[in-house]
Legacy VTK file of the C-alpha trace (Angstrom):
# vtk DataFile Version 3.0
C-alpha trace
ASCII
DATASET POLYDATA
POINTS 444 float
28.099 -149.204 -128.921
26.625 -151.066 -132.097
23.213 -148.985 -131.790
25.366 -145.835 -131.499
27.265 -146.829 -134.285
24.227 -147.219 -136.546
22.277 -144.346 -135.783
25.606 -141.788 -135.134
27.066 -143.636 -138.382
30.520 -144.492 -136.573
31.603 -147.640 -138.319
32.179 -150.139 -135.525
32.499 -153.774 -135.831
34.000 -156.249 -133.473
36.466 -157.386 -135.954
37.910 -154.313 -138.034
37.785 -155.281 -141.437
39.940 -153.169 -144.568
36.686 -151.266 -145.879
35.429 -151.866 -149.713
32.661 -150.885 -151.783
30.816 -153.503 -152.599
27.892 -152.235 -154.365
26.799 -149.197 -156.409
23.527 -147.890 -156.798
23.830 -144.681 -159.599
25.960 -142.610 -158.085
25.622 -144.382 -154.601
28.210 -146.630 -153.180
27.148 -148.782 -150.305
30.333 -149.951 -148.206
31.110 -153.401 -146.471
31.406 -151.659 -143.141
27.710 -150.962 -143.497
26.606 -154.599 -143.916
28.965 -155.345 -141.608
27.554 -153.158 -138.628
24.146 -153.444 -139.707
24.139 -157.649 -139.474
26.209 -157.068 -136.145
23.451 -155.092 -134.957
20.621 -157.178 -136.305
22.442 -160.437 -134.580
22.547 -159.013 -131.219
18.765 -158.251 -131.293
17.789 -161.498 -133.019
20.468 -164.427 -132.333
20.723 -165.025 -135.823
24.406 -165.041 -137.082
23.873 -166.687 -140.151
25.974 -165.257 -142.631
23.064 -165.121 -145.515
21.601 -162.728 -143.344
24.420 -160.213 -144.636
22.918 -160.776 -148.265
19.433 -159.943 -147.271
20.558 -156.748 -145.297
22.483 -155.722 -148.774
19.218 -156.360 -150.616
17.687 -154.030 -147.896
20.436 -151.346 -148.700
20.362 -151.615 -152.363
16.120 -151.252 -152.570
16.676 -148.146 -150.393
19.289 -146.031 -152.114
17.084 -146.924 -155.476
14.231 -145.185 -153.620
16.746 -142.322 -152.791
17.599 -141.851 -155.958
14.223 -141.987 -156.929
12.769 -139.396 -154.800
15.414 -137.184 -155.668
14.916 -137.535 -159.392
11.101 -136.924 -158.518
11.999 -133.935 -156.346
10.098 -135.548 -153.189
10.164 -133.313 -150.438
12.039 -133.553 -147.396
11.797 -131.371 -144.136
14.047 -129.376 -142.734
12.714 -128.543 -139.629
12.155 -132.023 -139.081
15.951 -133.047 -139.547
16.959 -130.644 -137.538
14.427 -131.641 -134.871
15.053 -135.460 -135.196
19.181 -134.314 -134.899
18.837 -132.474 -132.057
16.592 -135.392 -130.337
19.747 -137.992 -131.179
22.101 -135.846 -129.283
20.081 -135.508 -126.669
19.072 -139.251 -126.105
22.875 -140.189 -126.165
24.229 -137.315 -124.667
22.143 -138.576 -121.849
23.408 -142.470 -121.959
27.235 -140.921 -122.087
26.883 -138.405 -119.304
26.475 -135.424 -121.668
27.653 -134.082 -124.499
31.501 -134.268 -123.833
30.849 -138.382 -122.855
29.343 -138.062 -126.581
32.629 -136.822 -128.162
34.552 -139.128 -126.547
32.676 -142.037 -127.697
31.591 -140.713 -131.208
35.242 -139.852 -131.517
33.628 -136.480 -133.234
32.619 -133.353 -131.695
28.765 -132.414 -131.600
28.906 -129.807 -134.456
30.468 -132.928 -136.413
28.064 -135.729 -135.702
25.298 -132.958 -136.182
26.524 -132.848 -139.965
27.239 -136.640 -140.232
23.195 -136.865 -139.526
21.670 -134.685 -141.674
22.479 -136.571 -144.885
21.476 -139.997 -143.097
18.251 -138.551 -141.553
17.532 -136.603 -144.841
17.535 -140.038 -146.792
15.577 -142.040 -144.248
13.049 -138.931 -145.239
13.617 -139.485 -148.983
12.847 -143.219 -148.476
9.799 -142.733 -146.399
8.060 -140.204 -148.948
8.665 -142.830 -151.602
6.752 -145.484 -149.840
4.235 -143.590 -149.293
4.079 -142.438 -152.571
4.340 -146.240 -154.019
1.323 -147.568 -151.748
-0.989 -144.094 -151.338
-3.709 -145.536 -153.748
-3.213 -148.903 -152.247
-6.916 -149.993 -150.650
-8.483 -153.515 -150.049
-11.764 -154.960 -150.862
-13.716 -157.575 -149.029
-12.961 -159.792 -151.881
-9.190 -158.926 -151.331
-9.544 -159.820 -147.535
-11.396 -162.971 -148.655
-8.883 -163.851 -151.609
-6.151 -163.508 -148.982
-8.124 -166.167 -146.487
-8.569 -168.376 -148.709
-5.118 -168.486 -150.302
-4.549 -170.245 -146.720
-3.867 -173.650 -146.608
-6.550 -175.203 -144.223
-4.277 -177.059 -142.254
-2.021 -173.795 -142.211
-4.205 -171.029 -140.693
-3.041 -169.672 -137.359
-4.513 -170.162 -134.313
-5.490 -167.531 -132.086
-5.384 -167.439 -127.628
-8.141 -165.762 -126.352
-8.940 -162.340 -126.937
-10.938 -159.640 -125.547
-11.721 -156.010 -126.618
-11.185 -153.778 -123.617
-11.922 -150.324 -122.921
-11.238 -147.902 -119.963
-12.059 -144.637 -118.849
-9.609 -142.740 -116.252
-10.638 -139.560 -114.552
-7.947 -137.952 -112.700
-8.745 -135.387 -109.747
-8.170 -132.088 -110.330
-6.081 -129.716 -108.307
-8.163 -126.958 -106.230
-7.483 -123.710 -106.290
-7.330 -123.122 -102.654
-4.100 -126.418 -103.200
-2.417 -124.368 -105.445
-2.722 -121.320 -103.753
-1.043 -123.038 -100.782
1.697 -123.877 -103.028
2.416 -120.505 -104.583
2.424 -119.385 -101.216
4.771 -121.740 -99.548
7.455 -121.442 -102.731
7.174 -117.559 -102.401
8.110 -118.314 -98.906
10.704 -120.537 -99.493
12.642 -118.371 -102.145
12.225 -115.502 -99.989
14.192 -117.408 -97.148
16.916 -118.031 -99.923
17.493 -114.452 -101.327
16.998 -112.221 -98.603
17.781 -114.573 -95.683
20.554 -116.116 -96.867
19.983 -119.761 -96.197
21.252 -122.187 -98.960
19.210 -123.464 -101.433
20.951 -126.850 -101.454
18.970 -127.246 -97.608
15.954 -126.236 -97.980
16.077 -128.577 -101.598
17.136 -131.599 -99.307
13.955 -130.870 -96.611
10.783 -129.197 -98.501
11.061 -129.726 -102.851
8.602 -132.874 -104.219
11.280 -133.756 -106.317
12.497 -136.463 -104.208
15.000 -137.965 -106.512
16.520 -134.783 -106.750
16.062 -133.647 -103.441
17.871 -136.048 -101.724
21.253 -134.234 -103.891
20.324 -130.239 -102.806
18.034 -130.422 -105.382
20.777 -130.439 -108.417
19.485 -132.187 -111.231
22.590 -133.006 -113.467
23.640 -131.598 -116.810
20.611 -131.665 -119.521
20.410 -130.594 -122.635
17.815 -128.283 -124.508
14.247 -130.199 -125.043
14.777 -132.791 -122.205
12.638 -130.430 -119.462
9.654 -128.544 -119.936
9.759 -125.238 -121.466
9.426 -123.086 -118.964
11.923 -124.546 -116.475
14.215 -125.141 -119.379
13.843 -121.089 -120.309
15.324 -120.147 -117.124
17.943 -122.699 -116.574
19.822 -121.918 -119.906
18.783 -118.277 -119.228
20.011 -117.341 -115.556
23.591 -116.366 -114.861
25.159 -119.361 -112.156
24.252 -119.213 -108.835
21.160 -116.609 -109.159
17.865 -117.486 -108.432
14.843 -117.914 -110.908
11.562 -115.809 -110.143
9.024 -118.778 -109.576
7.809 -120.617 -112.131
4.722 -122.846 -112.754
4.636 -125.833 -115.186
2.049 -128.811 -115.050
4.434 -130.289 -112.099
3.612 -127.489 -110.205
5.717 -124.554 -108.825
9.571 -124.152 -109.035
12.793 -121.993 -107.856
15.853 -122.370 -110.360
19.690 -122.064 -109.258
21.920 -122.851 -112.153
25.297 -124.529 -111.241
27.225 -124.721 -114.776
26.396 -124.079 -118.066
28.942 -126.172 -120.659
28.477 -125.666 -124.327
24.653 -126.902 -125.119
23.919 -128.297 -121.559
23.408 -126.908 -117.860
23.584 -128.361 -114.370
20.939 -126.675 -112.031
19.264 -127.106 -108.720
15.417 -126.371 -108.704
12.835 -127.008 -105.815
9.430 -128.413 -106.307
6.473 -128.272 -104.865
3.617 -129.355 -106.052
0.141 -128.178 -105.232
-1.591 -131.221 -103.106
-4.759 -133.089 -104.172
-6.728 -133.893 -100.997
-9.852 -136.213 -100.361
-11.609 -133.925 -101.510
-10.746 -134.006 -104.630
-11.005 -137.138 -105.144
-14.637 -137.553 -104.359
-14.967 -135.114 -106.913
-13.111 -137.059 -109.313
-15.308 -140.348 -108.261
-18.348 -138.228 -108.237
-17.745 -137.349 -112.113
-16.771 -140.532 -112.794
-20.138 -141.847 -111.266
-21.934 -139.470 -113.700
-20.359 -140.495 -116.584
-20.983 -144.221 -115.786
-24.826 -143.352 -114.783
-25.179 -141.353 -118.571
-23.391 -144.603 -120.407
-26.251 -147.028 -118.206
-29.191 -145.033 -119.363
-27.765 -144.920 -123.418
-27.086 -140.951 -123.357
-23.623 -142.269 -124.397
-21.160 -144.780 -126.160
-18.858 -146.079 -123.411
-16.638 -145.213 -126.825
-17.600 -142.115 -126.972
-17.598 -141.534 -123.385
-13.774 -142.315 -123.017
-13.084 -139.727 -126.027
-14.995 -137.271 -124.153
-14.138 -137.352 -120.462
-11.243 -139.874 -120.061
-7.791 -138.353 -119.088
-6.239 -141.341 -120.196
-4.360 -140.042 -123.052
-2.929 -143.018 -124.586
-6.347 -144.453 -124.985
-8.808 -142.069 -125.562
-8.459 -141.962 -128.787
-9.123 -145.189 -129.744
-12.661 -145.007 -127.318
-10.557 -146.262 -124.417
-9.669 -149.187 -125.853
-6.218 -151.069 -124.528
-3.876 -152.440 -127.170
-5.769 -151.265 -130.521
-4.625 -152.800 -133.502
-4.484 -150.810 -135.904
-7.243 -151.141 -138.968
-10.005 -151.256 -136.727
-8.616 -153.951 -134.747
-9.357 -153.481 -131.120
-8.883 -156.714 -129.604
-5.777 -157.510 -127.385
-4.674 -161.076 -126.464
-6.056 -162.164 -122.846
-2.229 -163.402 -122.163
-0.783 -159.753 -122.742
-3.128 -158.522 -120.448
-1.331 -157.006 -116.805
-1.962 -159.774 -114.176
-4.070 -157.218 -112.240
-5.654 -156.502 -114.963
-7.052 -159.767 -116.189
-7.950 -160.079 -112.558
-10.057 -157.205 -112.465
-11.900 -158.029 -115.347
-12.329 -162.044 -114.941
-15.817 -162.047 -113.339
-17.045 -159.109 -116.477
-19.357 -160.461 -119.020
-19.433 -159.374 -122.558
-21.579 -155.698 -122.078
-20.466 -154.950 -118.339
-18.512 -152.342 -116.583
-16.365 -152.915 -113.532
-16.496 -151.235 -110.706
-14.663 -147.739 -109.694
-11.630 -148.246 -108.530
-8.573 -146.141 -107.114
-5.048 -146.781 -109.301
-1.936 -145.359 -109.339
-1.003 -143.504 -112.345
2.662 -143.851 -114.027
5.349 -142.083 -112.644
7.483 -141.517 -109.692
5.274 -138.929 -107.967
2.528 -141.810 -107.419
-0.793 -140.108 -107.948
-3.573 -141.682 -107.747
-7.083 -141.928 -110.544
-10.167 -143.333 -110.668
-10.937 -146.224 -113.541
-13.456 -148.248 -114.847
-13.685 -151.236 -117.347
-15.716 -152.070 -120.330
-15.713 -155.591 -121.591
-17.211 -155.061 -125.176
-16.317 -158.714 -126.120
-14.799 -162.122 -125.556
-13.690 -164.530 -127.649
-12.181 -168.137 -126.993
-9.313 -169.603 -128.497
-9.630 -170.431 -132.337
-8.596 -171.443 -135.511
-8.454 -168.238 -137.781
-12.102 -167.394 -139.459
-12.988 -164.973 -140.982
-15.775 -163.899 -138.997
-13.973 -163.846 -135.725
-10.532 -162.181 -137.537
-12.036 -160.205 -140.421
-9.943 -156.779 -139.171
-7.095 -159.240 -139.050
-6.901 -160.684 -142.118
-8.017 -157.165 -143.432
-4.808 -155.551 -142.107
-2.531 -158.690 -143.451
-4.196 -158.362 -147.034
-3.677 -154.521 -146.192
0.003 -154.905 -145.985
0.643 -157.951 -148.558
-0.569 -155.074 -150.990
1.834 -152.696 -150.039
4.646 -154.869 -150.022
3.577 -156.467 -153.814
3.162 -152.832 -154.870
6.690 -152.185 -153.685
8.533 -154.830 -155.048
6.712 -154.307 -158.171
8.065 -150.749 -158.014
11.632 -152.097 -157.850
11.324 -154.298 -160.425
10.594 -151.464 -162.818
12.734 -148.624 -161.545
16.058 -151.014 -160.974
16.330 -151.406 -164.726
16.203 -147.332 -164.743
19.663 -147.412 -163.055
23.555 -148.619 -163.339
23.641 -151.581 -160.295
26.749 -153.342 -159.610
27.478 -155.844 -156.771
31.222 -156.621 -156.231
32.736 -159.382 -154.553
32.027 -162.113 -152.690
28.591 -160.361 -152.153
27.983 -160.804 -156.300
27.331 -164.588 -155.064
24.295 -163.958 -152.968
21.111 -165.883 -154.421
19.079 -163.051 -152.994
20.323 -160.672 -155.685
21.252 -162.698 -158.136
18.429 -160.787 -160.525
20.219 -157.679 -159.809
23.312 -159.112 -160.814
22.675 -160.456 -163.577
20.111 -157.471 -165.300
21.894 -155.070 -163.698
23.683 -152.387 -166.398
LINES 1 445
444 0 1 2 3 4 5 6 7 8 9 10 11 12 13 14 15 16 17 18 19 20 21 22 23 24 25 26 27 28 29 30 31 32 33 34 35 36 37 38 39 40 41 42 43 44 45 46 47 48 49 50 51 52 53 54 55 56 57 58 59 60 61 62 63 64 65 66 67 68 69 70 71 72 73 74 75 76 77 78 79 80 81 82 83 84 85 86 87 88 89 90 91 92 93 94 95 96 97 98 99 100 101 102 103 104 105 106 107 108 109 110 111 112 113 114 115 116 117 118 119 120 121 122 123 124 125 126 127 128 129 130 131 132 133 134 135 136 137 138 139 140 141 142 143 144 145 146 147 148 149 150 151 152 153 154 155 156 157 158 159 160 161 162 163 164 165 166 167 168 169 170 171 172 173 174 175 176 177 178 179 180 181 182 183 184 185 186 187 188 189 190 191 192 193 194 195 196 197 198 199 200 201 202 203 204 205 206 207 208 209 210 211 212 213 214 215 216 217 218 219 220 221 222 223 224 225 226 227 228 229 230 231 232 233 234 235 236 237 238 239 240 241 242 243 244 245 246 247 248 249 250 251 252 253 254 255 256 257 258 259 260 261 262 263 264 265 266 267 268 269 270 271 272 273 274 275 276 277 278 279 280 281 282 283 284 285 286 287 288 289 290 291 292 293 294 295 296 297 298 299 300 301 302 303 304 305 306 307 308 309 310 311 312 313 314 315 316 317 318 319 320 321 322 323 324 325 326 327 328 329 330 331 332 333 334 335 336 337 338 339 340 341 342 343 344 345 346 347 348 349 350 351 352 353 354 355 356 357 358 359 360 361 362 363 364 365 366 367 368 369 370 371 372 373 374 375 376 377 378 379 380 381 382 383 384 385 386 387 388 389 390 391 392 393 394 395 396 397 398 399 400 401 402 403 404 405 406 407 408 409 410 411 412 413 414 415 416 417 418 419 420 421 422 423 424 425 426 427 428 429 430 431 432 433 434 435 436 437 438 439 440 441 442 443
């Protein structure tokens, strides 16, 4: 209730306190029911309940409305199609977790149309705030004597130490559906929805005994009520579209081929039936898919490829393909994951690789309820043991650390100029909080 509170802005504390303002930024008032949910929030994530945590989060609040007012005095730009996308995305999420929109209303206490317009203001800032950052730090760039500076400004006896890592890289092929497969798919759904409209027989059976959807399919094949943007466009085109109780013309999406019936439509959201069935991979296809893979392995042995460039090109992996197939990338050019985040089966696949060596092919099964099943291979590029921080094992390390410390002095450098810019005033017991106290005392 907390998270919906602070992202649907209903004001929601366990203990209702008489509201106050109890700072003003410009023309911006920031309100004790915002610390108050926010440091709610933050302690049931964190544990922390210390009350000085209340004067940091107020810090927070009072750096970000500066930037707001900021941007807005520099005309930043903000998107509207992107508020109205990022709106429509929050109703949707917790539409979902309160069994649609009316669960929403209930909750929010507002209808939709309301909590629609109660977001655009709040998502329009967060916008505002971002495009300030990233105007503050765009210039921002570090030097090998920056990275080294940073190092060094390490006590010796201070420097982390590091478990061992490795830099990992995979390369998934998945097989690919025949045409003769999806041929015998298009046939059998023509089949079925011809059994439905001109023989009569309910849709709700033949669901329960022939659709691939199983979840559904054990329930006739009704899905629930959903909301725009939660199913794929094509599917989600007839649902909305159709009249209740008529049936769809087949459609195809990358599940494979479906028959619509749609229950109820209420406001934004429809309940619908569909069957599924999906167009079978058999053994042959996936010695196809291990015979490609076996080529692409053969051209990385004889250096006609990167095993980098190989994952960009042929993996179907696409969470890591472009990073070169490498698991947990860091960021700044930091590819190297920590051997104890690793999967169990994993780290056991990859225990008896050397530095330089591929694994073996072997048969996985991809994420998701329908349990299909790849090929994948492993590269081990490199190894290294657990270690005091050096610079020559952690250079992209220390280079993203010195990376951010830049940012984050470039920031609060901006803030020290542009508060003076602006009337601040902290009220109340909040006027006391050390964290502030240069606000409070040069504020206007």
């Amino acid at each position: 209730m907390i998270l919906l509170g602070l992202i649907l802005g209903i004001q929601v504390t366990k203990a209702q306190v008489l509201d106050e303002i109890v700072a003003v930024v410009a023309d911006r008032i920031i309100l004790r029911s915002d610390i108050e949910v926010a440091f709610e929030q933050f302690s049931k994530q964190t544990g922390n309940t210390h009350d000085s945590m209340k004067c940091e989060i107020l810090k927070q609040k009072l750096i970000e409305n500066l930037m707001i007012i900021k941007a807005q005095v520099d005309s930043l730009p903000v998107n509207e199609e992107r508020i109205d996308a990022e709106i429509e995305e929050r109703i949707r999420y917790f539409s979902k977790q309160y069994g649609g929109e009316k669960g929403l209303e209930e909750v929010a206490g507002k209808s939709i149309l309301e909590i629609k317009n109660s977001q655009r203001e709040n998502i329009s800032n967060n916008q505002l705030i971002q495009e300030m950052q990233r105007k503050i730090v765009k210039d921002i760039k570090v030097t090998p004597t920056d990275i080294k500076n940073f190092f060094n400004s390490y006590p010796k006896d201070s420097l982390p130490y590091y478990s061992a890592e490795v830099e990992l890289a995979q390369i998934i092929i998945e097989p690919k559906v025949s045409k003769e497969s999806k041929q015998a798919a298009y046939e059998k759904i023509v089949e079925l929805r011809r059994r439905i409209v001109e023989g009569g027989e309910k849709f709700s059976t033949l669901a329960l005994i022939y659709s691939d959807d199983k979840i559904s399919a054990s329930n006739g094949g009704e899905l629930g009520y959903f909301g725009r943007g939660m199913m794929v466009p094509e599917f989600e085109a007839a649902a909305f579209r159709l009249k209740p109780d008529s049936i769809s013309k087949i459609i195809e999406t990358t599940y494979g081929y479906h028959i619509v019936q749609p229950i109820q439509r209420r406001g934004e959201e429809v309940n619908a039936r569909h069957i599924l069935i999906m167009p079978k991979i058999y053994s042959t296809d996936m010695e196809l898919a291990r015979q490609k893979l076996d080529s692409v392995i053969q051209l990385i042995k004889i250096d006609s490829i990167s095993f980098e460039k190989a994952a960009q090109k042929f993996s179907d992996d696409a969470e890591t393909k472009g990073s070169g197939g490498f698991i947990g990338s860091g960021g700044l050019g930091n590819s190297r994951i920590a051997v104890d985040e690793l999967d169990k089966n994993v780290y056991l696949n990859i225990s008896s690789l050397e530095p330089g060596e591929m694994s073996e092919p072997e048969l996985m099964f991809l994420p998701g309820p329908e349990q299909k099943k790849a090929w994948r291979i492993y590269y081990l590029k490199s190894e290294t043991p657990p270690h005091v921080a050096n610079l020559k094992d952690d250079y992209q390390k220390f280079n993203g650390m010195a990376f951010n410390k830049k940012q984050n002095d470039a920031i609060q450098k901006w803030v020290e100029k542009n508060r003076k810019e602006f009337y601040i005033q902290v009220n109340g017991p909040f006027a006391n909080c050390k964290q502030i106290s240069d606000w409070v005392s040069k504020g206007k």
